[in-house]
MARVEX-412376 format. One line per field, with one value per residue: z, x, y of N, C-alpha, C, O in turn; residue in one letter; residue number from 1. Coordinates in nm, 2 decimals. Layout:
<recs>
n.up <- [Z,...];
n.east <- [X,...];
n.north <- [Y,...];
ca.up <- [Z,...];
ca.east <- [X,...];
ca.north <- [Y,...];
c.up <- [Z,...];
c.east <- [X,...];
c.north <- [Y,...];
o.up <- [Z,...];
o.east <- [X,...];
o.north <- [Y,...];
r <- [A,...];
k <- [NUM,...];
</recs>
This chain:
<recs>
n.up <- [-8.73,-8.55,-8.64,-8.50,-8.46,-8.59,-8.87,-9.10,-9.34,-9.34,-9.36,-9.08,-8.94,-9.03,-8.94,-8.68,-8.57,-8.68,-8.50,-8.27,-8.30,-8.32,-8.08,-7.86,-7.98,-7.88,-7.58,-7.54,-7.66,-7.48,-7.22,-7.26,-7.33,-7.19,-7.09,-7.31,-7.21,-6.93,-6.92,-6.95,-6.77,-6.48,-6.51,-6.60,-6.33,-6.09,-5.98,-5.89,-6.09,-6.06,-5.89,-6.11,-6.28,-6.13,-6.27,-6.50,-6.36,-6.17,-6.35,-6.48,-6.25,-6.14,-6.33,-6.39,-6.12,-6.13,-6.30,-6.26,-6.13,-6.34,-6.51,-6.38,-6.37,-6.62,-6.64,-6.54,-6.68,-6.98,-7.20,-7.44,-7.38,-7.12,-7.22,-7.45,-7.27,-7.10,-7.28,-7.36,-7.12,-7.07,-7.29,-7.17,-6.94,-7.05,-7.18,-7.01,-6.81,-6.99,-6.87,-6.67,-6.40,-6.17,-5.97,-5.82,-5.89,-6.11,-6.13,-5.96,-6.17,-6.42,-6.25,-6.21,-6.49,-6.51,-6.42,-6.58,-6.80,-6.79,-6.84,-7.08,-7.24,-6.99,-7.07,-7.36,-7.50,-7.41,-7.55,-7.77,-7.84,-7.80,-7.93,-8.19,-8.52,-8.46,-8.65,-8.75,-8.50,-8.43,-8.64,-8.56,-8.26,-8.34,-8.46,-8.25,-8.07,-8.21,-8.23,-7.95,-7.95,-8.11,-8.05,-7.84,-7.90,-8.09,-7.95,-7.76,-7.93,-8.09,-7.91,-7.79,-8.04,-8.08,-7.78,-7.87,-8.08,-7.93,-7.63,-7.30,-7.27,-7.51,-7.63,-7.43,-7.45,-7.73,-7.80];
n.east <- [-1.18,-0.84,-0.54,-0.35,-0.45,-0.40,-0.47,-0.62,-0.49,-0.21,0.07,0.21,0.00,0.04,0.26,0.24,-0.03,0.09,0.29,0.14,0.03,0.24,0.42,0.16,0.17,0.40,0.42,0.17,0.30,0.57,0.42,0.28,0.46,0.60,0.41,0.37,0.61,0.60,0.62,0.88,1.06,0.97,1.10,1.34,1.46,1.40,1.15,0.79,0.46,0.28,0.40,0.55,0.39,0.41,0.56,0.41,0.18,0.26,0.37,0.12,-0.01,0.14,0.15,-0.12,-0.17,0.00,-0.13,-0.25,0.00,0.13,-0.07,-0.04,0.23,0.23,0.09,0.28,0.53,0.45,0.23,0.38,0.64,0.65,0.50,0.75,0.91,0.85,0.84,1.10,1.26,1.10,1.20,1.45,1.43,1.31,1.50,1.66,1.57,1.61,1.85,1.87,1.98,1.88,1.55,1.44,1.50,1.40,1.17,1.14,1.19,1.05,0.83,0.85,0.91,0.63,0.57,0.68,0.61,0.29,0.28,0.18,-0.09,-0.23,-0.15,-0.25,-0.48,-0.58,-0.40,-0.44,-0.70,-0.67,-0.44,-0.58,-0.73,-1.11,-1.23,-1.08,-1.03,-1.15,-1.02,-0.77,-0.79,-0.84,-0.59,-0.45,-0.59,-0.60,-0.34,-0.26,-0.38,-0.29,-0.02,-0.06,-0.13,0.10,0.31,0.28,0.31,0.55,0.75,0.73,0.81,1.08,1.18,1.18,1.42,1.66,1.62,1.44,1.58,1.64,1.39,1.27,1.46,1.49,1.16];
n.north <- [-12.29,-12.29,-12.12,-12.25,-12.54,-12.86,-12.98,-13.18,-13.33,-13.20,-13.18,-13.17,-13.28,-13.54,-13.59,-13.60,-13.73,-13.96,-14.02,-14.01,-14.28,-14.45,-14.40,-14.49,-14.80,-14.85,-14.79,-15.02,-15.21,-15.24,-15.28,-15.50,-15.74,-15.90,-16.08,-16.31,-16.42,-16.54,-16.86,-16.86,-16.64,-16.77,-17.02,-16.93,-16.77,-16.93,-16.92,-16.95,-17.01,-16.83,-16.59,-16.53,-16.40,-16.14,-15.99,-15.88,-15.76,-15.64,-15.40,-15.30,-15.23,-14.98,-14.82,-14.77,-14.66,-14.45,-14.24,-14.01,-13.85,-13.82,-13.71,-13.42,-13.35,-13.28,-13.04,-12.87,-12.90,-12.93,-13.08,-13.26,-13.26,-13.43,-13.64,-13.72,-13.75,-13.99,-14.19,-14.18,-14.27,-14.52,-14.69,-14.68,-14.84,-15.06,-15.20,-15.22,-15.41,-15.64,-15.71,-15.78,-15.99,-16.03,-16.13,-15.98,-15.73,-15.76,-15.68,-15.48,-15.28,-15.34,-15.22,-14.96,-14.95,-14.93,-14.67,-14.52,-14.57,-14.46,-14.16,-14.14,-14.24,-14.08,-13.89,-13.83,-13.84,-13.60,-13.43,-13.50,-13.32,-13.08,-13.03,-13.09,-13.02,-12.92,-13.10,-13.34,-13.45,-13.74,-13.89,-13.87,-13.94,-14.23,-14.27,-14.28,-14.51,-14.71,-14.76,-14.80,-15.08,-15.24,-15.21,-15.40,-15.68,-15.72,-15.66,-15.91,-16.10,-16.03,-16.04,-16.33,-16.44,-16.36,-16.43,-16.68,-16.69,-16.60,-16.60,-16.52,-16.23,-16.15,-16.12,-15.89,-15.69,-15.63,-15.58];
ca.up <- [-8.70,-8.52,-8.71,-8.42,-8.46,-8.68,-8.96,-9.15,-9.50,-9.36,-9.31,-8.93,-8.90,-9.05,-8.85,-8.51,-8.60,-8.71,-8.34,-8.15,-8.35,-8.27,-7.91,-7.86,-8.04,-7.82,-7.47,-7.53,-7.67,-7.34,-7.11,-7.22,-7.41,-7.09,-7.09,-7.34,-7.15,-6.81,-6.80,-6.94,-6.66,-6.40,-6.53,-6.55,-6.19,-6.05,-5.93,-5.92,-6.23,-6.00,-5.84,-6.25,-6.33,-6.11,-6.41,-6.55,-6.26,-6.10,-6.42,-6.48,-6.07,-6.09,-6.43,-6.30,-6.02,-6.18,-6.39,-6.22,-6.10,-6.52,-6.56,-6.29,-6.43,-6.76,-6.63,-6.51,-6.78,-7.07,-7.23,-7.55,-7.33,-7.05,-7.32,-7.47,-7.13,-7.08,-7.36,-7.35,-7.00,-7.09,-7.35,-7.09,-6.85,-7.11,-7.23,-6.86,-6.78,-7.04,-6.88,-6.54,-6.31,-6.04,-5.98,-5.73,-5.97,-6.29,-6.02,-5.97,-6.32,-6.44,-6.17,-6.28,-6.64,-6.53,-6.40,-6.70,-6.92,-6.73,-6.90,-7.24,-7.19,-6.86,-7.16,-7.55,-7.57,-7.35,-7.65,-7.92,-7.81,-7.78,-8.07,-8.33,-8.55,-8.43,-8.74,-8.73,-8.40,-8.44,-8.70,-8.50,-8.17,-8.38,-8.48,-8.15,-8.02,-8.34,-8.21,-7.84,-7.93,-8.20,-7.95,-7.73,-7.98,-8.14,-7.82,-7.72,-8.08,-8.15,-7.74,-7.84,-8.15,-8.02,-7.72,-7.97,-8.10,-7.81,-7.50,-7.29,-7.29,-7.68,-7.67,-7.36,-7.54,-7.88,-7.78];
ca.east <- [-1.05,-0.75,-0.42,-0.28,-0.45,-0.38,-0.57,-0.62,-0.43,-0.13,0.21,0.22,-0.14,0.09,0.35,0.17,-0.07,0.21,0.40,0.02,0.02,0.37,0.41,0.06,0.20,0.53,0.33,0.12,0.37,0.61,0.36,0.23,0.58,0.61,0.30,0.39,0.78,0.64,0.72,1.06,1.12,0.97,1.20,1.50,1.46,1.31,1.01,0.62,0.43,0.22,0.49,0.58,0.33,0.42,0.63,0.30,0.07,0.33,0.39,0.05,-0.07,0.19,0.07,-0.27,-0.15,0.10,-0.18,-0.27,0.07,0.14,-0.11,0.01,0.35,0.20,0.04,0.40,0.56,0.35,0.25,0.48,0.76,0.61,0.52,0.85,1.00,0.80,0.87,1.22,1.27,1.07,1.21,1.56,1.42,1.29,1.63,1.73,1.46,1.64,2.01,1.88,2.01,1.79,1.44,1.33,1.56,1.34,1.03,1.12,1.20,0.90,0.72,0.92,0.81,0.52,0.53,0.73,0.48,0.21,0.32,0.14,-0.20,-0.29,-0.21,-0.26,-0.66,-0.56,-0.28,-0.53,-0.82,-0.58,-0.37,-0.59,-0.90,-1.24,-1.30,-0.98,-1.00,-1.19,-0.90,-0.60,-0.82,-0.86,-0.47,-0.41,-0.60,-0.52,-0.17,-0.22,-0.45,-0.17,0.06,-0.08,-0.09,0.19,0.42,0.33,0.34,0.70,0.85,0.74,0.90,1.22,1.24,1.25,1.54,1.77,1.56,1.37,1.61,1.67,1.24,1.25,1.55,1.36,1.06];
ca.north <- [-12.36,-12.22,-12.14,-12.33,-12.65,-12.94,-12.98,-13.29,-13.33,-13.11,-13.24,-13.17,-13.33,-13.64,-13.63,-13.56,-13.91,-14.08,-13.98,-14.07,-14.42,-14.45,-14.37,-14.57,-14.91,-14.87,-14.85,-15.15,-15.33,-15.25,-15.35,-15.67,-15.80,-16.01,-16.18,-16.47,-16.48,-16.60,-16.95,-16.87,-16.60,-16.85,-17.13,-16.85,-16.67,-17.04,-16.90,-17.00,-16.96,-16.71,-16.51,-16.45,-16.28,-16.01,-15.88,-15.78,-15.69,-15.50,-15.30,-15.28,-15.14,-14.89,-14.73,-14.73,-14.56,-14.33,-14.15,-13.90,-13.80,-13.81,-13.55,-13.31,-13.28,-13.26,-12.91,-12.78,-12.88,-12.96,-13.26,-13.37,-13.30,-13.57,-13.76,-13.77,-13.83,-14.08,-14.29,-14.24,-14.38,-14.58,-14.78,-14.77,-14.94,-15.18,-15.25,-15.23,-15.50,-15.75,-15.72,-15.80,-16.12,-16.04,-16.16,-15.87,-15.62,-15.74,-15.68,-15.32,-15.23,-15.39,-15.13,-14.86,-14.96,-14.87,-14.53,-14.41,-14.55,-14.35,-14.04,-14.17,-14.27,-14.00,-13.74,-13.80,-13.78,-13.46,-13.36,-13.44,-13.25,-12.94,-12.97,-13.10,-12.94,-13.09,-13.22,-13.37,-13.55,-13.88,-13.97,-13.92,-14.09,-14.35,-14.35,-14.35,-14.62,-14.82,-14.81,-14.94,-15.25,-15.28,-15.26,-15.48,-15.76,-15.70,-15.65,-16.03,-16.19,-16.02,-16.11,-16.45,-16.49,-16.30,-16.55,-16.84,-16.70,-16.55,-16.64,-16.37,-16.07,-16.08,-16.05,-15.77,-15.60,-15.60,-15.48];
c.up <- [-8.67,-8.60,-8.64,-8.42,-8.61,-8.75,-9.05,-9.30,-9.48,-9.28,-9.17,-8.88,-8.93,-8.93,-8.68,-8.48,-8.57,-8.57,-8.24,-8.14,-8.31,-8.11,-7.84,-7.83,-7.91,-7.69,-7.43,-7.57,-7.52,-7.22,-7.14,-7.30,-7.31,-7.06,-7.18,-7.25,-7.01,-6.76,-6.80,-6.81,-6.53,-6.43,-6.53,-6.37,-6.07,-5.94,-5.96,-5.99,-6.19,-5.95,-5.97,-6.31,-6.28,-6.21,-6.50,-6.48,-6.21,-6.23,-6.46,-6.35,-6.09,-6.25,-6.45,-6.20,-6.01,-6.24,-6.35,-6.17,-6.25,-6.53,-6.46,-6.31,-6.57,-6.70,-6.58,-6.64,-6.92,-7.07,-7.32,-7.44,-7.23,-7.11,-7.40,-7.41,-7.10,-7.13,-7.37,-7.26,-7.03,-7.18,-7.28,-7.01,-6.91,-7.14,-7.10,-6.81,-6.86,-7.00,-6.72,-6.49,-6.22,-6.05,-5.93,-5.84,-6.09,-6.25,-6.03,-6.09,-6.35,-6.38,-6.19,-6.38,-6.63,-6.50,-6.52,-6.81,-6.91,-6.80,-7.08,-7.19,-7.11,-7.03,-7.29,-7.56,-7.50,-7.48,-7.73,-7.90,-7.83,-7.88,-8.16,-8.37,-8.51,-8.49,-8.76,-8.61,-8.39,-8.52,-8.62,-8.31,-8.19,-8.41,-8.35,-8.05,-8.08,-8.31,-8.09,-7.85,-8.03,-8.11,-7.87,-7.80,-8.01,-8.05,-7.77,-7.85,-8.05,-8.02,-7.74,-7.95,-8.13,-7.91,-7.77,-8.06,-8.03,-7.68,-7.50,-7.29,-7.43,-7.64,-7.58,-7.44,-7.69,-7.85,-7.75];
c.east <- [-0.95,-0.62,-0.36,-0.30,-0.42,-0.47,-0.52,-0.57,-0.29,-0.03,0.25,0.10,-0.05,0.17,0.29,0.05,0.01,0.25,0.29,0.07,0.15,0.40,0.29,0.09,0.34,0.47,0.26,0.20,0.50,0.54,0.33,0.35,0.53,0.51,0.35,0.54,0.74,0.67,0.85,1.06,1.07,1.07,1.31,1.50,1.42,1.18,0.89,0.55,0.32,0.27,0.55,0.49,0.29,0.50,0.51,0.24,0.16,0.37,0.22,-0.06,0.00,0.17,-0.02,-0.25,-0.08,-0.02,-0.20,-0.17,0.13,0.12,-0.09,0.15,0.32,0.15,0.20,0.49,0.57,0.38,0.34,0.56,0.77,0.61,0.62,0.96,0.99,0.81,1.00,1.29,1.21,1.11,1.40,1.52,1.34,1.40,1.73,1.66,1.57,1.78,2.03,1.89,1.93,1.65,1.35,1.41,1.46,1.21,1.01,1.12,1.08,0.81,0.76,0.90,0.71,0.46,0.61,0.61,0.34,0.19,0.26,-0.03,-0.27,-0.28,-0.23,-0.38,-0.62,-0.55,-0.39,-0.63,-0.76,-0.53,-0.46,-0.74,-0.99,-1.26,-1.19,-0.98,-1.04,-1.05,-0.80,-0.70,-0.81,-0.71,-0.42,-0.41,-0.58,-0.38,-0.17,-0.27,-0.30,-0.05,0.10,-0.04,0.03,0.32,0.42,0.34,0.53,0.77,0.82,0.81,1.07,1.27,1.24,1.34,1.63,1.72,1.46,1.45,1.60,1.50,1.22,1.37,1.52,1.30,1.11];
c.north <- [-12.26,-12.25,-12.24,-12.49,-12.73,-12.98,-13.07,-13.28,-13.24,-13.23,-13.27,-13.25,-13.50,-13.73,-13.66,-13.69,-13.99,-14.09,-14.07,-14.22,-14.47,-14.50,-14.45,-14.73,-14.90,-14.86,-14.94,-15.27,-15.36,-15.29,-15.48,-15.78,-15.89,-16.09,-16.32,-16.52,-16.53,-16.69,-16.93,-16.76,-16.71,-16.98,-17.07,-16.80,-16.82,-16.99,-16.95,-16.93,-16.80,-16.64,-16.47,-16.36,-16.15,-15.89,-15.83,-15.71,-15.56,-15.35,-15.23,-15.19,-15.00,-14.79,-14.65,-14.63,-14.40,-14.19,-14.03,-13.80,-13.75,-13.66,-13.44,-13.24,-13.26,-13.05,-12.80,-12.78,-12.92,-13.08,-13.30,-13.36,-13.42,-13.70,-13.82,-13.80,-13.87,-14.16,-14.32,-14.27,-14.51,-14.71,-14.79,-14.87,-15.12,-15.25,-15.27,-15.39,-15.64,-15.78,-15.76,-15.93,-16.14,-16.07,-16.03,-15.75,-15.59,-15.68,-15.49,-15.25,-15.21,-15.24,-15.01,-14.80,-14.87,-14.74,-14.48,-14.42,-14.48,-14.28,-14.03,-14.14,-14.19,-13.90,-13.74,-13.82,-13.66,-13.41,-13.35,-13.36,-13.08,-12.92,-13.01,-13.05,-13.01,-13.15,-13.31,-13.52,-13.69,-13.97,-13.98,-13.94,-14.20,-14.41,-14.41,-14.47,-14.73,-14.86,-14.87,-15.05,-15.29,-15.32,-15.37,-15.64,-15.77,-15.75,-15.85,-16.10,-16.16,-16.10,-16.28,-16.55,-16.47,-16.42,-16.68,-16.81,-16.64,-16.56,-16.52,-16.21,-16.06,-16.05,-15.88,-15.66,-15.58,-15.57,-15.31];
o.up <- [-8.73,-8.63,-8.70,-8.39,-8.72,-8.69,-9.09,-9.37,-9.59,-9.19,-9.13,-8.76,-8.84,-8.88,-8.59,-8.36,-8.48,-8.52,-8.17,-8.04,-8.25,-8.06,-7.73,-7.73,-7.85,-7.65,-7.31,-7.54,-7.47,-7.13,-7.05,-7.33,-7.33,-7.01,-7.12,-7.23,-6.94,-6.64,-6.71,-6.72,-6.46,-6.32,-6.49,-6.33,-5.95,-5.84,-6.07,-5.99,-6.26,-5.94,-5.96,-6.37,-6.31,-6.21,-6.58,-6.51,-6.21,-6.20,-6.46,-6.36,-6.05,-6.22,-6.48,-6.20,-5.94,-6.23,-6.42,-6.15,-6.25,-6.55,-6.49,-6.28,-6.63,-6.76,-6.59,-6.70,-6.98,-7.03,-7.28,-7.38,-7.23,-7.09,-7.42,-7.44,-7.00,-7.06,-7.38,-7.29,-6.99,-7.15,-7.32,-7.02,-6.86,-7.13,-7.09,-6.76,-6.79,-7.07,-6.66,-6.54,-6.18,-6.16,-5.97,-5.85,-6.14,-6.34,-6.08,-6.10,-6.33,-6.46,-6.17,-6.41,-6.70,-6.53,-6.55,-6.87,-7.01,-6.84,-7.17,-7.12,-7.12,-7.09,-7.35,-7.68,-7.58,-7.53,-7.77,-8.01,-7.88,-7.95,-8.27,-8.29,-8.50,-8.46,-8.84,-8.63,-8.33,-8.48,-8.60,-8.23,-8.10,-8.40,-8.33,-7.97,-8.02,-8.35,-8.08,-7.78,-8.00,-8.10,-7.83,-7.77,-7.95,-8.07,-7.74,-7.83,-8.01,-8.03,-7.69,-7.96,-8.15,-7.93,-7.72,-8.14,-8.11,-7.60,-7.58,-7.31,-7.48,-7.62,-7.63,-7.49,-7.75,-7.83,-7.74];
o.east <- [-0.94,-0.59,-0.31,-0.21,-0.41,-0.58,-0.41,-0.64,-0.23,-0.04,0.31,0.11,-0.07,0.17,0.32,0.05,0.02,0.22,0.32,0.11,0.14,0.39,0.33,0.06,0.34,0.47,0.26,0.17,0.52,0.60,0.34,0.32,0.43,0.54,0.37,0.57,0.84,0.71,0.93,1.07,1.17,1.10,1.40,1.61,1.41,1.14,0.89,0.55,0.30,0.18,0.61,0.51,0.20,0.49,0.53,0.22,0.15,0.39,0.20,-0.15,-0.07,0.18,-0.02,-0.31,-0.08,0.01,-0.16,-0.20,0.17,0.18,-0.17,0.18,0.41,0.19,0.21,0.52,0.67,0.46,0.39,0.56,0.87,0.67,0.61,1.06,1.06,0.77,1.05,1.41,1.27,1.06,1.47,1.58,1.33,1.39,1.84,1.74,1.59,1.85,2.14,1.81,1.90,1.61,1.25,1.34,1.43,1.14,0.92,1.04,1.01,0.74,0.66,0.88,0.68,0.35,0.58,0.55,0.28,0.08,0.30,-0.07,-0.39,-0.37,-0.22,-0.41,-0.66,-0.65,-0.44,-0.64,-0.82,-0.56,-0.43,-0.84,-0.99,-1.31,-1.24,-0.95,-0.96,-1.00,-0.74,-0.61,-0.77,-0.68,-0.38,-0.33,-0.54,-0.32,-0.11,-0.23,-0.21,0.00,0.20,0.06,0.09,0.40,0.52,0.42,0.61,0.84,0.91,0.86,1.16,1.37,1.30,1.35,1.72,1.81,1.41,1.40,1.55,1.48,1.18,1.33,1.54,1.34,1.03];
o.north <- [-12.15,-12.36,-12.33,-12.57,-12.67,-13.01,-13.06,-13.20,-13.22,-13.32,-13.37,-13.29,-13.58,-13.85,-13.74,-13.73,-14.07,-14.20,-14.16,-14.27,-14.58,-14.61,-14.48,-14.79,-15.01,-14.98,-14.97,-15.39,-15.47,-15.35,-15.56,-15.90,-15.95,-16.20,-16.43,-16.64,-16.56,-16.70,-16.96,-16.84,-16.73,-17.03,-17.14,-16.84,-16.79,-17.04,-17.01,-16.80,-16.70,-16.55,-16.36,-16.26,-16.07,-15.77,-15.74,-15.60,-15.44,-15.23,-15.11,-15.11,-14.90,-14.67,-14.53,-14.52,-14.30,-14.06,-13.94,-13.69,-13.64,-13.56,-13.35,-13.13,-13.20,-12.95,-12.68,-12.68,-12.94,-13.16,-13.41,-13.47,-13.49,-13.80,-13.94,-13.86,-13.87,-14.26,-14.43,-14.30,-14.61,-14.82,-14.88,-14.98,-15.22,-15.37,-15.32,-15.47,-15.73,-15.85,-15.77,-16.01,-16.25,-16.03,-15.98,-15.65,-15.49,-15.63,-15.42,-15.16,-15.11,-15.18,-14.93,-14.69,-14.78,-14.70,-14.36,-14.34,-14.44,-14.28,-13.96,-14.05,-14.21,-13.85,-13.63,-13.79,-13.58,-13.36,-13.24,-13.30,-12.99,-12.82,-12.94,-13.04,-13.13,-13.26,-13.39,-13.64,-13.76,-14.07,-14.09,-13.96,-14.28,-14.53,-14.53,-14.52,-14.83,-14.96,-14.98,-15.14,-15.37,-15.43,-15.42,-15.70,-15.86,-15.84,-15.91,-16.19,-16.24,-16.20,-16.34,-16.66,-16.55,-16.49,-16.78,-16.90,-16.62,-16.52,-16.44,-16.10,-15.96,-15.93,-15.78,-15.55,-15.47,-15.45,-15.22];
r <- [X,X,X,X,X,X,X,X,X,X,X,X,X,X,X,X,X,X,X,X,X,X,X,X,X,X,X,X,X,X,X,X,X,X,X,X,X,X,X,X,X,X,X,X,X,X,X,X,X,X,X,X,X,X,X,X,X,X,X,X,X,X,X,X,X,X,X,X,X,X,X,X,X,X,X,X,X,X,X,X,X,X,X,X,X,X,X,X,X,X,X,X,X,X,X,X,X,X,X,X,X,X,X,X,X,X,X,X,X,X,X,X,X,X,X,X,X,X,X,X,X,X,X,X,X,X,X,X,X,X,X,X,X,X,X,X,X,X,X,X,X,X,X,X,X,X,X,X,X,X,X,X,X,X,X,X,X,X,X,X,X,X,X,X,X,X,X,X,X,X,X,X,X,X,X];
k <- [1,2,3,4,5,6,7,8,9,10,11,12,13,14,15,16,17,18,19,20,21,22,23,24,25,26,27,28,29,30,31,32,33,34,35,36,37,38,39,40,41,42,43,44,45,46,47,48,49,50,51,52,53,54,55,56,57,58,59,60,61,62,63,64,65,66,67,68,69,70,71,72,73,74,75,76,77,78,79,80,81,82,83,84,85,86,87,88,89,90,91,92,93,94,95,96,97,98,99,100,101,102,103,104,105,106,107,108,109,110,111,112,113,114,115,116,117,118,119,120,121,122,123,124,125,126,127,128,129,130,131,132,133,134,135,136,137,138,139,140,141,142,143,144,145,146,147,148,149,150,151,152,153,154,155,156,157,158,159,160,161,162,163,164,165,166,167,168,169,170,171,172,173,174,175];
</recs>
């Protein structure tokens, strides 16, 4: 084992889980919030119930698409810092997303969404493999994937419950 890596039972091995599972749970919950809100945005924006669920696909295409540009700024200027500038655009344009009037405005965001959230997912099995001990790594894989299905769930449970009490921005501005 290297002094450098994280090693299981140590304080930093905590925090650096905790941050995956974290960061993880807050990406899948940003991307699929909008899944239960599409008739309300098709009944807000009056659009067709198929033309709404471009606020997923398009955040979801341009994600996909983003990855590899992810990991190429991750090699200039490493990954936490991608990764933490990727989540914290990330959760503006989420809160940007819930303050929008426009239909093609919520459109771009949404796709915007999805390149910031990029910057997660192209690099944290990178991160763990690098920073943590080998015997180490199955656990904090597992935090981390524990946090996007968490996420994913989670993200449309809560944006459902939130738009039954403030509509869809209170749920896009919560999440």
């Amino acid at each position: 084992m290297s002094a450098t890596h994280l090693a299981r039972g140590t304080a930093a091995y905590r925090r650096a889980t905790l941050a995956l599972f974290c960061a993880g749970f807050a990406t899948f919950a940003l991307l699929y919030c909008v899944q239960p809100l599409l008739p309300l945005l098709a009944a807000h924006f009056r659009v067709s119930a198929a033309s709404s669920s471009l606020a997923l696909s398009l955040t979801t295409l341009s994600l996909a698409l983003c990855l590899l540009v992810s990991g190429a700024l991750a090699e200039s200027w490493g990954r936490k810092p991608v990764m933490a500038g990727a989540l914290g655009l990330a959760a503006l344009l989420g809160i940007a997303c819930a303050l929008v009037e426009s239909w093609n405005h919520l459109l771009w965001l949404r796709a915007l969404l999805g390149l910031a959230l990029s910057g997660l997912p192209a690099l944290a099995m990178a991160y763990v493999g690098e920073e943590f001990d080998p015997d180490a790594l199955p656990a904090a894989m597992g935090l981390y994937i524990g946090g996007t299905a968490l996420g994913g769930l989670l993200g449309r449970l809560l944006a459902g419950l939130l738009s039954d009490l403030g509509g869809w921005p209170w749920a896009l501005g919560g999440i």
